[in-house]
C-alpha positions, 0 to 999 in steps of 0.5 A: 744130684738128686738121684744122688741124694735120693740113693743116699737117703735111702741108704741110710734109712736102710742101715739106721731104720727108725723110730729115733725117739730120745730113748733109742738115740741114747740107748744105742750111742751109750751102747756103741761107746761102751762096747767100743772101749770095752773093745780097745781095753781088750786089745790093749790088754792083749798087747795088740796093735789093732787097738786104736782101729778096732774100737771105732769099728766095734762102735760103728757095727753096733749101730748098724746092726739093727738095719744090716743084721747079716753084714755087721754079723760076718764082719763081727766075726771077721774082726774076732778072727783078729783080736778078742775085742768084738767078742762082746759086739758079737753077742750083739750081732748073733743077737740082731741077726737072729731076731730080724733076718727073717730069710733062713737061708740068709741067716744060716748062710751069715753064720757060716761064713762068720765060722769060716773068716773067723777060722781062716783068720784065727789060724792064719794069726796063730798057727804058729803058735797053737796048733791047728785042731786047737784053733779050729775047735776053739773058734767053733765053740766061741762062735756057737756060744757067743753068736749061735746062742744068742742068736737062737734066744734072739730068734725065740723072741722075736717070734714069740712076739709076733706069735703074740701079736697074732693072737691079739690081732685074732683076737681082735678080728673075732670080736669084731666078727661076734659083734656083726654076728650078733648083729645078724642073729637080732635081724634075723630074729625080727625077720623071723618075729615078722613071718609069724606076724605075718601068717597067725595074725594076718591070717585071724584079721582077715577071719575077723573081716570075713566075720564082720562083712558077713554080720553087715548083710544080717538081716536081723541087725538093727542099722546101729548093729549093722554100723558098729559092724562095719566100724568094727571091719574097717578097724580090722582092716586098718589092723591089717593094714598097719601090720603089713607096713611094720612086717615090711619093715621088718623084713627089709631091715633084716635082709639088709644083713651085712656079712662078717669077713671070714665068717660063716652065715650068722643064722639061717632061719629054721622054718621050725617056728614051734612046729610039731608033726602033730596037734593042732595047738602046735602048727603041724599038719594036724593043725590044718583041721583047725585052719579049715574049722575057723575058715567054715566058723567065718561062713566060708565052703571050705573042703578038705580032702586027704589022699594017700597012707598019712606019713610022718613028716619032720617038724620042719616040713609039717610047720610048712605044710601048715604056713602054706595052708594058713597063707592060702586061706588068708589070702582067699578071703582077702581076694575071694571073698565067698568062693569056696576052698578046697585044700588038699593034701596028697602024700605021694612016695617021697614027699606031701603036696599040699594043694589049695585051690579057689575059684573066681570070687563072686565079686572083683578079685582084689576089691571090697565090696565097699570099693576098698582094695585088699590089704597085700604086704606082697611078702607072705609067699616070699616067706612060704617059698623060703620055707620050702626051700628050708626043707628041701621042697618047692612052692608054686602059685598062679592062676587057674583056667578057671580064673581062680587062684592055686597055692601048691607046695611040695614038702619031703618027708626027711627035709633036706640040708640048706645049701652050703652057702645059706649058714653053717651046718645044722645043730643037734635036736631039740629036746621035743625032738626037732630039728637043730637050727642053724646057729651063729658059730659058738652059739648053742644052735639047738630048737629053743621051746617054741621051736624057733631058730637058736639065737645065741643068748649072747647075741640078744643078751649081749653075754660073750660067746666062748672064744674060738680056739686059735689056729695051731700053730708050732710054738717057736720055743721047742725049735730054740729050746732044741737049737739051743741043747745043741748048741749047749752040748757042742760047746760042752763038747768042744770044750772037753776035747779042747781040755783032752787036747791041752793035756795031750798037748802038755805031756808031748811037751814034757820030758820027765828025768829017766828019758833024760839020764838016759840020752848022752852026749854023742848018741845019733840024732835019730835015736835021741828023737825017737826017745823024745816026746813030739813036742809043742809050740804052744808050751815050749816057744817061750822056752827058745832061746833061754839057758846057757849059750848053746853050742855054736851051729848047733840046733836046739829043741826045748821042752818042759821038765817034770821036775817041780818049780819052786813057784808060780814064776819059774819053769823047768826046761830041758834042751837038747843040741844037735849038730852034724846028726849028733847030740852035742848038748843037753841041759837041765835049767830053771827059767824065771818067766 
């Protein structure tokens, strides 16, 4: 029993779908009596005995064609081959088939087969009376124009509709999408904020440091001199130190970047940060003499020695060059204290080594001479390698034989493309002619005028990007639109070779006064046929059986007469007797309808 009721549940939950709110319920019970007494009207009308059965059927099928829109459509059809009171349900069936049958197949099959019972059907109840062609050509018409039309207009808005309903469901996805974009652009403008903290400002800390720490062992200094001196270094290494826990924060917050599903990478860092190929103000690889100036200023040897024919470097790869020197001159007055430093930079053919090596310092490596050890945030050649890497290069770091220290990185003069999975593609140049960074999609991803990478305005100002442009698609409006010309021009022709056939049909069924005159009474049956027109059912089979009594065995033919009626009411007719292969009888009447 309760697979039963199970089975059955499920039945009607698929041939009554809800929601059934009030609104619904009343829409569709109006509709179903309305159309259901509309439906014994027209079968009343029509003096046809199926009145009473096909109002409830009409009734019945309209409630349950929105859950089997195919079925209630062939048997609509079915039903008008009878009679003409579903013609109005059928509007509603080619409608509801058209709007949620999803499958083609399944929809051009339904319509089908409706055109061919309602055909069948149709020819079978009337090929008595109107001729065949006449029948067919009837039911085509009727069945493109009250169920294909429909159908076609329902079709357009249900997909018209659901095209709507994906584009704010795109809609929706991409303003979702902007919102982790920006979020990706903010983080990565702060991790970018941070590397620059981390190389100028811990780089002229650790200068401030080595200038302190030489000043404490002047001789010339006073003991209040030499104090203030040493307040002075631990404030700078305190600087130092705090400036490496809010870059680590920094850092961690922006690598802790959720991705956004079905988007590209927000930002890549440009390792541009303001780079040109030349000056020192700038960062470039003529910066690096700036570099070594203030590390000598400080006290310490530092050597600089070129090697090769200089060649010009994109402001990508020459702000790297600069980054890896600066990072290796901090990190040997922090760790080496007075050791000298050489730095060396080799153009090879294909790409600039930059090399900077220190030997042991004269003190333990990693400790002060007060006993303090030395500030690391453990992230400065994180950010060097992320660099090369930008640029196509290489870094490389590690102890010498010597126990010393070499920073090295390898730097293509052209740079190289990030790989694919790192972001988007590279914007256009800057207007100072570097590289374009790497940009959210619909943001500018052009060099702004510190060089740094193009974050979007809107994703700091909080100003919306232009929209994305959807992906194609084909509006159903020109299939309908196509569909329903065709249909138009069936109907139009259908019905201009329906109003062809009826005149044909009437002047084979008329017969005018000279054909009359000239049959008589006893001419062969043969020749009077051949005299006579074809003749049709349709207009002469309420002509059988009127006029005076005709002659006893013979058999008659009835046709119209060309003579004028005296009105809407009479009708002229002719009739023609035959027995034993003669004419026996011809008459001329007037019938009263």
């Amino acid at each position: 029993m309760d697979a039963i009721a199970r089975a059955w549940s499920k039945a009607v939950r698929t041939a009554l779908p809800g929601p059934w709110g009030f609104g619904t319920v009343a829409r569709e019970v109006v509709g179903a009596l309305l159309l259901g007494g509309l439906a014994v009207l027209i079968e009343v009308a029509s003096r046809s005995g199926l009145a009473l059965l096909m109002g409830p059927a009409v009734a019945v099928l309209f409630l349950l064609r929105r859950g089997l829109p195919a079925t209630v459509l062939v048997l609509t059809a079915a039903a008008s081959g009878l009679g003409g009171g579903p013609l109005l349900l059928m509007v509603c069936a080619g409608w509801s088939a058209g709007a949620r049958v999803r499958r083609v197949a399944v929809l051009v099959g339904s319509f089908a087969v409706g055109w061919v019972l309602t055909t069948v059907l149709g020819v079978a109840k009337d090929a008595g009376e109107l001729p065949v062609k006449l029948i067919v050509g009837f039911s085509l018409g009727g069945y493109l124009l009250f169920a294909v039309l429909p159908a076609l207009w329902g079709r357009y808005r249900a997909q018209r509709r659901e095209l709507m309903d994906a584009l704010h469901e795109r809609n929706e996805q991409l303003l979702r999408e902007r919102a982790m974009v920006a979020h990706q652009a903010r983080l990565r403008e702060r991790h970018r904020i941070a590397q620059d903290m981390h190389d100028s400002l811990g780089h002229q800390l650790a200068l401030i440091s080595v200038h302190t720490g030489a000043l404490e062992v002047d001789r010339t200094l006073t003991d209040r001199q030499r104090e203030a001196v040493g307040v002075l270094r631990l404030a700078a290494v305190t600087a130092m130190r705090e400036l490496r826990e809010v870059v680590g924060v920094l850092h961690d917050e922006s690598t802790a970047v959720p991705s956004a599903p079905g988007a590209a990478a927000a930002v890549v860092e440009s390792p541009a940060a303001g780079a040109g190929a030349g000056g020192a103000g700038t960062g470039g690889v003529d910066g690096i003499d700036g570099l070594v100036a203030s590390s000598r200023a400080a006290g310490t040897e530092v050597a600089l020695v070129r090697d090769g024919e200089r060649r010009a470097l994109t402001a990508s790869a020459g702000h790297a060059a600069y980054r890896v020197v600066q990072e290796a001159l901090t990190n040997a007055h922090k760790h080496a204290p007075g050791a000298p430093i050489t730095v060396a930079l080799r153009y090879e053919p294909d790409a600039l080594v930059v090399e900077v090596v220190n030997p042991a310092a004269p003190e333990p490596v990693g400790v002060r001479s007060d006993g303090a050890p030395a500030v690391s945030g453990g992230q400065g050649l994180t950010g060097l390698r992320e660099r090369a890497r930008l640029v196509g290069g290489m870094v490389h770091a590690g102890p010498t034989v010597e126990a010393g220290f070499r920073l090295a990185a390898v730097l293509p003069y052209a740079g190289a493309e990030p790989n694919a999975g790192a972001g988007s593609a590279a914007a256009g140049a800057g207007a100072d002619g570097a590289p374009g960074a790497r940009a959210v999609p619909g943001g500018p991803g052009a060099l702004g005028a510190s060089g740094a990478e193009a974050v979007p305005a809107w994703a700091l100002e909080g100003l919306p990007p232009v929209a994305a442009a959807p992906a194609k698609r084909r509006s159903p409006a020109l299939g309908c639109a196509v569909g329903g010309a065709v249909v138009a021009l069936t109907v139009l022709g259908l019905l201009v070779w329906g109003l062809v056939g009826f005149i044909r049909s009437a002047e084979n069924s008329t017969v005018g006064r000279p054909v009359f005159e000239a049959v008589r009474v006893g001419d062969p049956e043969e020749e009077v046929k051949r005299r006579l027109p074809s003749g049709s059912d349709f207009f002469t089979q309420n002509l059988r059986g009127t006029g005076p009594t005709p002659p006893v065995g013979s058999v008659c033919r009835y046709f119209l007469s060309d003579d004028s009626s005296g009105g809407w009411d009479d009708q002229n007719a002719v009739r023609f007797c035959f027995k034993d292969g003669v004419l026996v009888d011809k008459q001329r009447y007037r019938v009263n309808q």
